[in-house]
Residue frames as qw, qx, qy, qz and C-alpha x, y, z in Angstrom:
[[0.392, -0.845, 0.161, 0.325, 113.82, 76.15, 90.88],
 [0.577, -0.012, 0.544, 0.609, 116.64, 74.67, 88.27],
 [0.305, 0.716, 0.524, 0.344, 114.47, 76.73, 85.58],
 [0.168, -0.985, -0.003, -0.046, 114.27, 80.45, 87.45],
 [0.547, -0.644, 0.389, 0.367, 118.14, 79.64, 88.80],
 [0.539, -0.261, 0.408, 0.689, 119.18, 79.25, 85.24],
 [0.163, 0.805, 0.512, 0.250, 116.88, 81.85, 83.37],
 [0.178, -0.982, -0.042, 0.044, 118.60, 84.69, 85.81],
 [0.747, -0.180, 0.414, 0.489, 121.69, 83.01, 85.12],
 [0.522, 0.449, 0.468, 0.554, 121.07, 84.30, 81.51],
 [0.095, -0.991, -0.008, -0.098, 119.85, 87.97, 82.70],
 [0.632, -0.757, -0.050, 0.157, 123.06, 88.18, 84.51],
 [0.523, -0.299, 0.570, 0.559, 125.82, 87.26, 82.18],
 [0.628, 0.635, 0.304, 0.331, 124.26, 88.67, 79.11],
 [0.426, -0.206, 0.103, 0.875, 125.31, 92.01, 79.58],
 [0.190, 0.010, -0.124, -0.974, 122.61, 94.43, 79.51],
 [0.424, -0.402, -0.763, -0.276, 119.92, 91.68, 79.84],
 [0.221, -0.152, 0.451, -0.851, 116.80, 92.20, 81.73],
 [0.638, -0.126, 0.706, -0.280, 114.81, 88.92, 82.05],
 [0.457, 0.304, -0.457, -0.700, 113.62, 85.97, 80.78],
 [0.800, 0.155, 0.113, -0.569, 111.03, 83.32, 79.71],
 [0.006, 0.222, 0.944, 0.244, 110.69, 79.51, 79.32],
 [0.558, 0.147, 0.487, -0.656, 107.37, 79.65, 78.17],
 [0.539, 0.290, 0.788, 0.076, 104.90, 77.56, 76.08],
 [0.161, 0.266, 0.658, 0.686, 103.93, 78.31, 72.44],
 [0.225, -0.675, -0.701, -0.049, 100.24, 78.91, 74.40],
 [0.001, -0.732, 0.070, -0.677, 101.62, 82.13, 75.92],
 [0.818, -0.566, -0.107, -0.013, 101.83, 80.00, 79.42],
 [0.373, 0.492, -0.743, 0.260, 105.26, 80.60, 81.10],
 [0.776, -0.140, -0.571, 0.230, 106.77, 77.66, 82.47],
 [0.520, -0.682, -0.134, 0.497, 109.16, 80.16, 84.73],
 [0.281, 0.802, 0.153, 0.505, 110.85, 83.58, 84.40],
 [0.366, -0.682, -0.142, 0.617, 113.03, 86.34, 86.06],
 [0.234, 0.801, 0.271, 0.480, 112.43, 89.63, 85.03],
 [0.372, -0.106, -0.421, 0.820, 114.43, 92.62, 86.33],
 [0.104, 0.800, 0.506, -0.305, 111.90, 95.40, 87.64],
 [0.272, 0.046, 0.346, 0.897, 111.96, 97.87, 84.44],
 [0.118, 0.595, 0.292, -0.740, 109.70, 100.96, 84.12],
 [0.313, 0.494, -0.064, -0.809, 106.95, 101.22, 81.81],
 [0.559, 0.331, -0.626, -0.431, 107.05, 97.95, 80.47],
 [0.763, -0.267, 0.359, -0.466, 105.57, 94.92, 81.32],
 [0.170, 0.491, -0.781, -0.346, 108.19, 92.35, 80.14],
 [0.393, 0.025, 0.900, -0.188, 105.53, 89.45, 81.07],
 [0.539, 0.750, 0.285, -0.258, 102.57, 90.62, 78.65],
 [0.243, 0.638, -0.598, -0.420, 105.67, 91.59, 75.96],
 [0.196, -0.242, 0.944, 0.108, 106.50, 87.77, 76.29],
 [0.512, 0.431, 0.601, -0.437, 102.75, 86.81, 75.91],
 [0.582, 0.748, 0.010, -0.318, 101.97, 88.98, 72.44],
 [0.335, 0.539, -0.711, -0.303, 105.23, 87.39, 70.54],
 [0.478, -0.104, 0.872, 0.031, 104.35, 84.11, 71.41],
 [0.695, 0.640, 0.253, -0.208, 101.27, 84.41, 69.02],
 [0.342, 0.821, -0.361, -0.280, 103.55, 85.66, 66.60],
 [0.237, -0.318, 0.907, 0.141, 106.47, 82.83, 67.27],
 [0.636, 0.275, 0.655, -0.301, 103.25, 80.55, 66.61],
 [0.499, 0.688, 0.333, -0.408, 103.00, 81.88, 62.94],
 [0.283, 0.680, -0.639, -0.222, 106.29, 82.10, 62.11],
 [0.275, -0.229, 0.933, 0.035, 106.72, 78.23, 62.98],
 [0.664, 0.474, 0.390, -0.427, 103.40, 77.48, 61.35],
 [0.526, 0.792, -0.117, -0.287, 104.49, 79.41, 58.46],
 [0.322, 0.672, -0.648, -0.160, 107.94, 77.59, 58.04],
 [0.537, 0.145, 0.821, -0.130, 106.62, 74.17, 58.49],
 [0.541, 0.718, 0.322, -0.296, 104.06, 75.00, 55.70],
 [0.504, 0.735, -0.373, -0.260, 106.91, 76.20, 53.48],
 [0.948, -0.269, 0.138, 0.099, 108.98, 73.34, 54.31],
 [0.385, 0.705, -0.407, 0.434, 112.15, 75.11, 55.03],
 [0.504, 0.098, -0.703, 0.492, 113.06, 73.51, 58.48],
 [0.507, -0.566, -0.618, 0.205, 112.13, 73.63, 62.04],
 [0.130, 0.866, -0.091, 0.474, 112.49, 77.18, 63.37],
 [0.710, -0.164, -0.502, 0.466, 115.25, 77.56, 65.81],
 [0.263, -0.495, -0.320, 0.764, 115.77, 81.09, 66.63],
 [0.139, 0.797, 0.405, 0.426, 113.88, 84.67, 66.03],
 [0.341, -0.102, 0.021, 0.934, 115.64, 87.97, 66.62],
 [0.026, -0.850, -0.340, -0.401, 113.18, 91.36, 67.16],
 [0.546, -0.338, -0.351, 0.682, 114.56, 94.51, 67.83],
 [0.013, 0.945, 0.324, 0.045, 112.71, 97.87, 68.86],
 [0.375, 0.636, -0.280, 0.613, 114.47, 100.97, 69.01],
 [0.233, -0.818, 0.293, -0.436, 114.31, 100.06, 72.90],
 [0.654, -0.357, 0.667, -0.013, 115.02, 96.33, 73.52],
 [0.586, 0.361, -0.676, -0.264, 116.13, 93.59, 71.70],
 [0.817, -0.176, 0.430, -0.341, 114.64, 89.79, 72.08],
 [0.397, 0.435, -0.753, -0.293, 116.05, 86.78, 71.08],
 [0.854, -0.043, 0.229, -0.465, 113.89, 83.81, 71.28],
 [0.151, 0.321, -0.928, -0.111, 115.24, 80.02, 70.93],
 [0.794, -0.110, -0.254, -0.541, 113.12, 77.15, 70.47],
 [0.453, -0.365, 0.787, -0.206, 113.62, 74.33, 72.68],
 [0.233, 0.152, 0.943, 0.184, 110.89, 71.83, 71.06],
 [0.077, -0.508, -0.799, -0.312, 107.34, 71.65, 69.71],
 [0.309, -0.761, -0.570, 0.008, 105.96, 73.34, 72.66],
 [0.330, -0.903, -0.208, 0.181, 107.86, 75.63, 74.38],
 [0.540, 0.651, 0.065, 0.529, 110.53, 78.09, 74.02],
 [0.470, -0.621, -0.134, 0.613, 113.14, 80.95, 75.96],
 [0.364, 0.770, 0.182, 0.491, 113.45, 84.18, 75.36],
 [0.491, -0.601, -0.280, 0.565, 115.79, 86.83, 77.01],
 [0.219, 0.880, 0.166, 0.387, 115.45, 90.13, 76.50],
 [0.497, -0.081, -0.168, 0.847, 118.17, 93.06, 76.44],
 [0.120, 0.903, 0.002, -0.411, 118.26, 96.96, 76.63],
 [0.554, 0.832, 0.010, -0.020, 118.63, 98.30, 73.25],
 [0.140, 0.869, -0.473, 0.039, 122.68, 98.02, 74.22],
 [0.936, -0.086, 0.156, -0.304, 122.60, 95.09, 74.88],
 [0.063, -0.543, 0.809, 0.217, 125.63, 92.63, 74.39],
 [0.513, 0.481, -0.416, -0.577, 123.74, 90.53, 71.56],
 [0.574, 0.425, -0.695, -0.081, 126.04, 88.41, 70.68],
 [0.048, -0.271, 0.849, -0.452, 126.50, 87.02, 74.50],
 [0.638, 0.151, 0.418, -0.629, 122.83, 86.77, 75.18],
 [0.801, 0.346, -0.304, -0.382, 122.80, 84.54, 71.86],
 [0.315, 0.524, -0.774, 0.163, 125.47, 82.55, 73.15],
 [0.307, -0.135, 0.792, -0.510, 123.96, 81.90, 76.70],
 [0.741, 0.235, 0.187, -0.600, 120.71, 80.52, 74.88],
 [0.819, 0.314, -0.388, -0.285, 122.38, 78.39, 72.81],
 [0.214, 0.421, -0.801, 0.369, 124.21, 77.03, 75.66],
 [0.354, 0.053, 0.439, -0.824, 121.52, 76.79, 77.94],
 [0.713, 0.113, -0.308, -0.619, 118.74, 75.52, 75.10],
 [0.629, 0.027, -0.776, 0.021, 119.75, 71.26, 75.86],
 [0.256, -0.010, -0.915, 0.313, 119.74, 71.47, 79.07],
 [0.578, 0.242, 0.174, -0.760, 115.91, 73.32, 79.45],
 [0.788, 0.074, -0.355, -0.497, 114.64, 71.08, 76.87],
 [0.225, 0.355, -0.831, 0.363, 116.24, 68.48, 78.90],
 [0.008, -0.126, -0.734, 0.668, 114.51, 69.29, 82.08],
 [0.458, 0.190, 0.097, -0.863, 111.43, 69.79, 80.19],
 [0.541, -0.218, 0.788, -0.195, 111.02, 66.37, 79.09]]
């Protein structure tokens, strides 16, 4: 419950947010709150970038330029901003394309200790 109660936390106060994901590197979320948006399936969205998250962290291990911390992807309808917690898993909360950015970066990096916290 702590997880979902402070995931919708982040939808709520971003300002234009519409949900988001602790999930695992594996494409497993942990928990999630997604608002109900049309035409998009923001669980399966969360899925296909994990692969991706997977490659970039691979890829910047490999160059040995530091742990990745955050990854920024924006379509010309949403914008995601993803924050690593640890090794395994990660949060992501996605806006509408107006999104208030800057907040939604804020709440993640506020937010990021005490998930990895509770994730042990």
């Amino acid at each position: 419950m702590f997880f979902n109660s402070v995931l919708q936390e982040m939808v709520e106060s971003s300002g234009g947010g519409i949900g988001a994901v602790l999930m695992g590197y594996d494409g497993i979320a942990i928990d999630q709150f997604f608002r109900p948006v049309e035409g998009v399936d923001l669980g399966q969205m969360a899925v296909e970038y994990s692969n991706v998250l997977k490659e970039i962290r691979q890829a910047a291990e490999i160059l040995n330029t530091g742990a990745m911390e955050e990854v920024f992807i924006k379509t010309d309808k949403y914008q995601m901003i993803i924050r690593a917690l640890n090794h395994d898993y990660f949060v992501a909360l996605t806006l509408g394309r107006e999104g208030n950015f800057g907040k939604g970066r804020y709440l993640l990096m506020r937010d990021a200790p005490a998930l990895r916290e509770a994730l042990g």
